[in-house]
N, C-alpha and C positions, 0 to 999 in steps of 0.2 A: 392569539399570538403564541408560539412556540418558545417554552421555557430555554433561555440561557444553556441550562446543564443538560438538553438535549439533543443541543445542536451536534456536538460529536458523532451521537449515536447516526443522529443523519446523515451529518457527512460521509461515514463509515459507511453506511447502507446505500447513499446514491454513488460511493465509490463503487460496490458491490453489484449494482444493477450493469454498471458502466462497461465494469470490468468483466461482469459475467458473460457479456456479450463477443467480448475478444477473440474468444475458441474458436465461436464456429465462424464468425467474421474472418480470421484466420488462415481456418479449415478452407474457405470460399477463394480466398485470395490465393491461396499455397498452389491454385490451379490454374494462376497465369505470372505469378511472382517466385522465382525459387528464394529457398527457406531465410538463408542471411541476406539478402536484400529484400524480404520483407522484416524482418525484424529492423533493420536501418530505415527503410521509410515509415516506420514507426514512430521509431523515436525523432528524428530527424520532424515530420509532421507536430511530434507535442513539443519539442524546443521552439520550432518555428514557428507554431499556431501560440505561443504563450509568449513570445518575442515580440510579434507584432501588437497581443495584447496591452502589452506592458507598454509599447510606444504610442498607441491608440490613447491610451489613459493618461497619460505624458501630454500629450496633443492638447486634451481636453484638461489638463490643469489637475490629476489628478494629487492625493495628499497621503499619497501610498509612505512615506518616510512619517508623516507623523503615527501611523497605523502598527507597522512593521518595524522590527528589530532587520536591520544590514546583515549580511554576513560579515565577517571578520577572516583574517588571515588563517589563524587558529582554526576556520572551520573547514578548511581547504581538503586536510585529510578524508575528513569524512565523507564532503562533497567526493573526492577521487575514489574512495571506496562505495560510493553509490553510485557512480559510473560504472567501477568494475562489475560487482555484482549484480547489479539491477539492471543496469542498462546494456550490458554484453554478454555474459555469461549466461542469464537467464532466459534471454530472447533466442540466442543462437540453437543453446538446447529445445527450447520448448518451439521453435520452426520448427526443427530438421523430426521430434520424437513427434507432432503432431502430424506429419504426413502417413505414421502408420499406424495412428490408433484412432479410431472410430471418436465421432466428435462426441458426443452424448459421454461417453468413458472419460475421456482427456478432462472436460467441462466440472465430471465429481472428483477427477484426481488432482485436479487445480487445488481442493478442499486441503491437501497434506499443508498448506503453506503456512494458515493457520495453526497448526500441529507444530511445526522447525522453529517458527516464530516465538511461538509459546515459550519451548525447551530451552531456546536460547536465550528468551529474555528471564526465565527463571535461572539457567546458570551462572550467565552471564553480567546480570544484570540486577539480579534477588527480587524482581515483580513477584508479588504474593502471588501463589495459585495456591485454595483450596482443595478439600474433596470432587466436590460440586465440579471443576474445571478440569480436574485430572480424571474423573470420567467421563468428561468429554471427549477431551483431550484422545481417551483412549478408544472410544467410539469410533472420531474420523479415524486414528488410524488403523481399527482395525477393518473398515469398509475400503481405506486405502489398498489394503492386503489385498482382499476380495477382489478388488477390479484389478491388482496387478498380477493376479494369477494366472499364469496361463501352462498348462502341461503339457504342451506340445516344445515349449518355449526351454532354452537351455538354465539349468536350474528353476524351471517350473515358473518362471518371471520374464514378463515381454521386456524386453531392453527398451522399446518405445514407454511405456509407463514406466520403467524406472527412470526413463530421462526426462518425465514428467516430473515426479519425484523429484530430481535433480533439481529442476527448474523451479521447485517452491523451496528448495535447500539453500537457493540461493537467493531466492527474492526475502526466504527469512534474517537472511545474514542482511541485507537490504533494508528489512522493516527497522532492525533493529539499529543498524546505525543512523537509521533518521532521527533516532531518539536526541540522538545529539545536535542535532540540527533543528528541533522541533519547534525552538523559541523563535527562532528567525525565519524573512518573510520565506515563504514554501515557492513560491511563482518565479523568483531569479533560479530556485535553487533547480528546480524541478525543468527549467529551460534549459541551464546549464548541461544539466545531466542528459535531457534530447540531443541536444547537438551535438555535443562532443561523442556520447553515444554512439550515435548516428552515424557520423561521419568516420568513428571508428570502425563502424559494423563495416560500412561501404567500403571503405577501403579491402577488409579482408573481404568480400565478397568479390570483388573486382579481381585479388590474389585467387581467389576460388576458381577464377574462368564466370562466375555467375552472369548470365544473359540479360541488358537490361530492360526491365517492362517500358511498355508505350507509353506516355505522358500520364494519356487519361488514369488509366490502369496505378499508376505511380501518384496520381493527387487523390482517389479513392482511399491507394494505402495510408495515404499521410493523414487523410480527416478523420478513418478509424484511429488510427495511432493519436491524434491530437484527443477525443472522446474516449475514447473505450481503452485503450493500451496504456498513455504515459505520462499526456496530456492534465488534461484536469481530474482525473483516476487519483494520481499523484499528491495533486495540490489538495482535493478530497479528501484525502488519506492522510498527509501532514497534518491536517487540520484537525482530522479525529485526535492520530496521535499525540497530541497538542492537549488533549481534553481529556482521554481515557487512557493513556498510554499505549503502550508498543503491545500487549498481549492482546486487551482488548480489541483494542482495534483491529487486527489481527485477524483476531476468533468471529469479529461481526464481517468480515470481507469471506470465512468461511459458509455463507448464503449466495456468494455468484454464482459458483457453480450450477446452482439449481434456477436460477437465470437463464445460465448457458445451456440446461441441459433441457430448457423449455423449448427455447430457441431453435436449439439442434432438432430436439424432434416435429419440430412445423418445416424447417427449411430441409433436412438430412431422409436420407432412406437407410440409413445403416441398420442392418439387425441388431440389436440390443440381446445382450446374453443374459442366460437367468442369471449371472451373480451379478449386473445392474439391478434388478431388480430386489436384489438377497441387499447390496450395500446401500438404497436409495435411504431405506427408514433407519440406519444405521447413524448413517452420517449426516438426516432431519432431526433426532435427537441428540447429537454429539452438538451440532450447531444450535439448538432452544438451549441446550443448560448451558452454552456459553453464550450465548445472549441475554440469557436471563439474571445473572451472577448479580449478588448484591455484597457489599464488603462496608462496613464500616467498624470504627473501635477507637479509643483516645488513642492521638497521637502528637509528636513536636515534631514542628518547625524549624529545623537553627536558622540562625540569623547566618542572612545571604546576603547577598549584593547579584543584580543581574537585570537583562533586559528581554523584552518582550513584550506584546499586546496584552495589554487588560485592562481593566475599570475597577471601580470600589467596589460592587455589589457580590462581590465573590467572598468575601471571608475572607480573605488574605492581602488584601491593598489601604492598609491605612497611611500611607505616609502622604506625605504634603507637597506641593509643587512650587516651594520658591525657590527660584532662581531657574528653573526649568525654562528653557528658549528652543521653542516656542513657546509663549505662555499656553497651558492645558487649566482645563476643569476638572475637577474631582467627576464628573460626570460623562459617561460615555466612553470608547474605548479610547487608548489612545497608547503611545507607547515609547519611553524613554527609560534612561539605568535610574535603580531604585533599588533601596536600602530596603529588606525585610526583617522584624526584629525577631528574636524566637518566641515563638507560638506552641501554646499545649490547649487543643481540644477537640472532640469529639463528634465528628457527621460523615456522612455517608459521601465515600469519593471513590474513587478512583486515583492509578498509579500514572496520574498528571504529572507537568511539569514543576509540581508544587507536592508531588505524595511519594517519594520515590524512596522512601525510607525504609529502615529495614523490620520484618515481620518475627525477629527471634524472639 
């Protein structure tokens, strides 16, 4: 049986696999779909493949509301800022820069997102980073450097990899505001953001003149995008963040790329330059010493009030369930508003939705 306080890690890593795959899936499609309407069948595929989910489960009597915190009104903003950023901004760049950068390249430069994510959840936001993570940190990006080099290229940089670049700039702006959203259910949230998404891509695409693919061609894109793109990528990823927070999580999604860049070289013929080569073991050791990060120290609690999935067995759920409607057990997950009192002690965590304290 798989420890509790691991699941994160997993979910992080089967997002990673998911997502690693994206690039050259992509790369594959960008040569019968142009670049923003595939980014919309994208998204459009994981709003709509998590739509039907959420009805399928409904059908079957599912008990998703005692499990899950709702969204609230209050959470609207952030919902619309993870449309903006995640869901249009990042796709549009990372089509149109992927048609001119060799997939195996694009697959390691994916790794920057890690990096933005990091930066901004320590300025932004005060996640502890140590030694240990800031040179990591500084690993990927300096293998990022390396593959964005090019000297033939004005200022010695391919505009296709910096809009690579671009593209984890803004999926980091993206990691980070899901923080706020992290307690509530990930599946409306992460559907919402497909579709409207989606439907916004398509729209500018159609303003584009963009040509539309043939059916077939067009339900391919959508079951990649529902899997590997935004689909359960997403919900995967909520979930880590839910568990290790916004850097972490982050830093463990910096292992797709070498997913991607598997993939690429069984499916792709691209020549690989020696600085692939010079950034591969740059950016294998910038991602182990953020995976491997251990943190613990005493620390408080203040007394909160909030809601969100959990059970007693964590250290931090003592309170009691009368008057709670539905009746719950102390046992097993479940999830309703609940009082936590202030707490001072000492174990090994991570910057969860219960550690976000600050490290002065």
């Amino acid at each position: 049986m798989i420890a509790k306080n691991r699941l994160p890690v997993i979910y992080a890593l089967l997002a990673a696999m998911l997502f690693g795959a994206s690039a050259p899936a992509a790369k594959i499609l960008l040569t019968e779909i142009e670049p923003v309407t595939l980014g919309a069948l994208f998204y459009i595929g994981s709003g709509v493949g998590l739509l039907i989910y959420m009805w399928l489960e409904r059908l079957s009597g599912g008990d998703r509301h005692t499990l899950e915190a709702s969204l609230t009104r209050s959470d609207l903003s952030s919902v619309a800022g993870l449309i903006l950023f995640g869901g249009i901004l990042a796709p549009m760049v990372l089509m149109v820069s992927l048609q001119y950068t060799p997939s195996a390249t694009a697959s390691l430069l994916l790794n920057f997102e890690p990096v933005a994510t990091t930066i901004l959840a320590v300025l932004f936001f005060h996640e502890a980073v140590g030694k240990r993570i800031a040179v990591a940190l500084g690993l990927i990006t300096i293998s990022c450097i390396i593959l964005s080099y090019d000297p033939a290229a004005v200022w010695g940089f391919s505009l296709a990899a910096l809009g690579i670049l671009l593209t984890c700039t803004c999926w980091s702006l993206d990691n980070n505001i899901s923080r706020n959203v992290a307690a509530k259910d990930p599946i409306p949230i992460v559907a919402i953001k497909g579709v409207v998404a989606g439907v916004l891509m398509a729209g500018v695409a159609f303003l584009l003149g963009e040509t539309v693919p043939s059916l077939s061609v067009a339900v391919i894109a959508m079951v990649v995008g529902f899997f590997s793109y935004g689909g359960i990528v997403s919900v995967l990823f909520l979930w880590a963040l839910r568990g290790i927070g916004t850097a972490r999580a982050g830093s463990i999604l910096a292992v797709s790329p070498f997913f991607g860049v598997i993939i690429s070289l069984v499916v792709f013929t691209d020549p690989l330059a020696p600085a692939f080569f010079v950034a591969l073991p740059v950016m294998a050791i910038g991602a182990y010493l953020l995976m491997t990060e251990h943190h613990s120290h005493p620390h408080c609690h203040p007394a909160t009030f909030h809601e969100h999935r959990h059970d007693h067995d964590d250290l931090h759920h003592f309170h009691q369930h009368v008057g709670v409607e539905p009746p719950l057990s102390a046992s097993g997950e479940h999830c309703h508003p609940h009082q936590h009192e202030e707490l001072v002690h000492d174990h090994p965590h991570k910057p969860d939705i219960h550690h976000r304290h600050s490290h002065k």
